[in-house]
N, C-alpha and C positions, 0 to 999 in steps of 0.2 A: 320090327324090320326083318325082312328076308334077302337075302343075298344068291345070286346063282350065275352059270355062264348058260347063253341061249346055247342051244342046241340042234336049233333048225339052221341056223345062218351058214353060209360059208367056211367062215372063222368065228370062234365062240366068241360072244359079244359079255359082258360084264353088265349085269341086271340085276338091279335093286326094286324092294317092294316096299311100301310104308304104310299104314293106315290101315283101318277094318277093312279085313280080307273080304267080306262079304257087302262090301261099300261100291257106288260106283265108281268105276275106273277112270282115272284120268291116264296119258300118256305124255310123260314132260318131255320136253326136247329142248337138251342143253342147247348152249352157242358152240362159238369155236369160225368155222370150223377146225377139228384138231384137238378140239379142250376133251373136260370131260363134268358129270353131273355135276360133280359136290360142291363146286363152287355157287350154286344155286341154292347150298343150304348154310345154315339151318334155316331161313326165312321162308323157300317153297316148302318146307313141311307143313304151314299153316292148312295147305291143302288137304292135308293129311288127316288133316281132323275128321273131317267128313265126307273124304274121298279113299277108294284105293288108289293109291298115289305109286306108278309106275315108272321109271327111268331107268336109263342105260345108257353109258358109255357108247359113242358110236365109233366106230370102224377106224384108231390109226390116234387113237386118244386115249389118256387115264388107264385105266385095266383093259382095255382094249388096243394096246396097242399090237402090230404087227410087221415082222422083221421083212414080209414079202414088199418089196418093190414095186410091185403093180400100183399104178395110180392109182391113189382114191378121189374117184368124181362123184357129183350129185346124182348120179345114178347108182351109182353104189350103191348110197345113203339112202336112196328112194327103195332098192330093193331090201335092204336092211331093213328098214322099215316095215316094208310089208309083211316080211318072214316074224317079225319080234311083234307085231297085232295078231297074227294068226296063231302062233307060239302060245299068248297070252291071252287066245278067244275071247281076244275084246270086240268080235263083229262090227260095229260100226263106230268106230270109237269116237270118243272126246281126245283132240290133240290138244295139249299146251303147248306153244314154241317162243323159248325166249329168243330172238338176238338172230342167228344163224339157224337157229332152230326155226324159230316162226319162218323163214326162209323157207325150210325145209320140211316143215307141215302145208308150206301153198305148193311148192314143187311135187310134191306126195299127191297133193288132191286135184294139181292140174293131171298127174299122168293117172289116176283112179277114172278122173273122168273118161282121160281117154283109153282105158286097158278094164274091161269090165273083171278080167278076172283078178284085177286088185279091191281091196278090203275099203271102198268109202267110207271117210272119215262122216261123222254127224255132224260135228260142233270143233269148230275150231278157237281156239283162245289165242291171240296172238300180241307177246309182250314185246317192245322195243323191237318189233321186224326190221329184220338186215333191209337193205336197200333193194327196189322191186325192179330196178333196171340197173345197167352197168354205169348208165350219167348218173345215178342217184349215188350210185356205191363212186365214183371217182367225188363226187362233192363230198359226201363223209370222210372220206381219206383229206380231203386238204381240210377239211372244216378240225377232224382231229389233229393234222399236225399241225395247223395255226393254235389251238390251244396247248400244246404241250410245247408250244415256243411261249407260252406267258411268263410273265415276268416272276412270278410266285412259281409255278412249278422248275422253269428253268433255274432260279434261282435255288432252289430246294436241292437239287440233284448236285448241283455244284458244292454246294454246304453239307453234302453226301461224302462226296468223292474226296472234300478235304479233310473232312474226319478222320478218324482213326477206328470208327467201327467196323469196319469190315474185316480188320484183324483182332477186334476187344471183345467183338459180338458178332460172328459173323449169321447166326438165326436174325438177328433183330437188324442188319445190313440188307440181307436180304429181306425179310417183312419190309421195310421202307424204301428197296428199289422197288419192289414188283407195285407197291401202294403209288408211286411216283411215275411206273408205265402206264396207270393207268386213270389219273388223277383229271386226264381232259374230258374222259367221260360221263363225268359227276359234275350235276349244276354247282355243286358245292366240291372242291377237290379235296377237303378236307375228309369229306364223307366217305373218303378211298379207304380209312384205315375202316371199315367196318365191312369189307366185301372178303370173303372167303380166298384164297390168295388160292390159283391155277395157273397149269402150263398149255401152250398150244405148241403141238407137234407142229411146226412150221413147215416140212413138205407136204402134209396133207392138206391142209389149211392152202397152200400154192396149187398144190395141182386142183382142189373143189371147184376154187375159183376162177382159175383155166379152163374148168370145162364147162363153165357158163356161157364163157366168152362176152361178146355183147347182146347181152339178153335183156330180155325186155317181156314181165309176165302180166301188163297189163288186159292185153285182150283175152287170153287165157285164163286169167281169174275173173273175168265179165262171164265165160262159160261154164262156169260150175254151181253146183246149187247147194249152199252148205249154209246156215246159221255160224255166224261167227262175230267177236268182237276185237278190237283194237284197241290195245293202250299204248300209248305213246308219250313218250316227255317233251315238253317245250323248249328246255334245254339239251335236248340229245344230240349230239353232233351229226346224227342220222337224219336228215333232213328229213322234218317234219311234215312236207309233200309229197312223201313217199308213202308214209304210212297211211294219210289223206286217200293218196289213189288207193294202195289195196283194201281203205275200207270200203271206198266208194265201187271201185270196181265188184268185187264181192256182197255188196248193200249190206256191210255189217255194222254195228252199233259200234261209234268212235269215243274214245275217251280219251282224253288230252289233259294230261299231269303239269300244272303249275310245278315252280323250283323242285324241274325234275330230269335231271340227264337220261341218261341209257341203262342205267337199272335203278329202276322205280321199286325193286322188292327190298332195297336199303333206304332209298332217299324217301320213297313214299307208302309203305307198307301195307295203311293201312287201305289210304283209297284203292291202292291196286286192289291187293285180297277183297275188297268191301266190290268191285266193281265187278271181280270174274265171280265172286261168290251169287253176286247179284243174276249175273248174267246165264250161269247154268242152272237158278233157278228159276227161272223165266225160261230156259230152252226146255228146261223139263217137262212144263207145262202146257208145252205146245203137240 
């Protein structure tokens, strides 16, 4: 593992490297937005095995964050982006984008299409993508807070709050709130305590999504020409017609995870790795 801050960006961005240096590149892209990588490990190391496995912290998150006031919007993010592939002369890269990130791997390859002098992606991997219009993302939002009103998690938090751990243990208080914010996103809510526990810088994460507004990237992802694949869970609060459209829009190979929420690299590990490993080598090949 190598560790560094870019040095082309703006503001020094916080990049990590993992895997034989001399392997091909992948380029991961956390969620959030606002968070930062490591919550995506140790399970995306697997990648690692037989990839150079690239990430970083994006702009206003984790070891990136930054005291400046200026909004961070998905433009931002898209120019960040650009600067940290050409940084990292990966020419036509392989994106991986969990969550917020797969978001931000199609925002990337709508504006490549239309800005020649950005870096086209090859191959895109796209895990539990954010919602592809602003109706999809307002159904996620109630579809999440209807499960975190269930009767097992609400009841959970309450059996929290009347404890005494938060002043016997306050690490293990916290370990069990942050597993409990985030317990409607797992077909299994149980399966919270195995997710690597992260922060999201909440003004960044407000103003990203402010500057979406009511967007809508279906016809835009119909205009790009990328090999790409979709994993998506059946349980994910992320409406699972969303990911449908961006595969179909895109014509990328869809894969649909049985008792599987919104992160498939704990709930279903192996078919995920079993499906993208599948699937770059078949792009390979092409």
């Amino acid at each position: 593992m190598s560790q560094r801050f870019t040095t082309t960006t703006s503001q020094p961005l916080f990049l990590r490297e993992d895997g034989p240096p001399d392997a091909s590149p992948l380029l991961l892209l956390h969620g959030g937005p606002g968070a930062h990588h490591d919550y995506l490990y140790p399970q995306f190391l697997e990648l690692a095995r037989t990839h150079r496995l690239i990430t970083y912290d994006q702009r206003g998150g984790g070891q990136s964050k930054t005291a400046d006031v200026t909004p961070i919007t998905w433009q931002t993010h898209v120019h960040d982006l650009a600067a940290v592939i050409r940084e990292c002369e990966l020419g036509a890269p392989t994106l991986v984008g969990y969550s917020w990130g797969a978001l931000l791997a199609m925002l990337y390859t709508i504006a490549a299409n239309e800005d020649a002098s950005l870096p086209a992606p090859s191959r895109l991997v796209l895990v539990s993508p954010a919602p592809i219009t602003r109706s999809w993302r307002n159904q996620f939002e109630q579809n999440l807070a209807e499960r975190q009103r269930a009767e097992s998690i609400a009841g959970a938090r309450q059996a929290l709050a009347a404890s005494d751990l938060r002043t016997a243990n306050p690490d293990a208080y916290r370990q069990r709130a942050f597993e409990l914010s985030v317990a409607g996103y797992f077909a299994d809510p149980a399966r919270a305590t195995q997710l690597t526990p992260f922060r999201v810088t909440g003004r960044v994460q407000q103003s990203v999504w402010e500057s979406l507004g009511q967007y809508d990237l279906g016809q835009k992802l119909r205009a790009v020409n990328v090999q790409a694949l979709v994993v998506h869970g059946r349980q994910d609060p992320i409406p699972l017609a969303s990911a449908r459209a961006a595969a179909e829009a895109l014509g990328a190979q869809f894969v649909e995870l049985d008792a599987c929420g919104h992160v498939p690299y704990v709930e279903q590990p192996d078919a995920l790795f079993a499906a993208i490993t599948t699937f770059l080598a078949q792009a390979t090949k092409r």
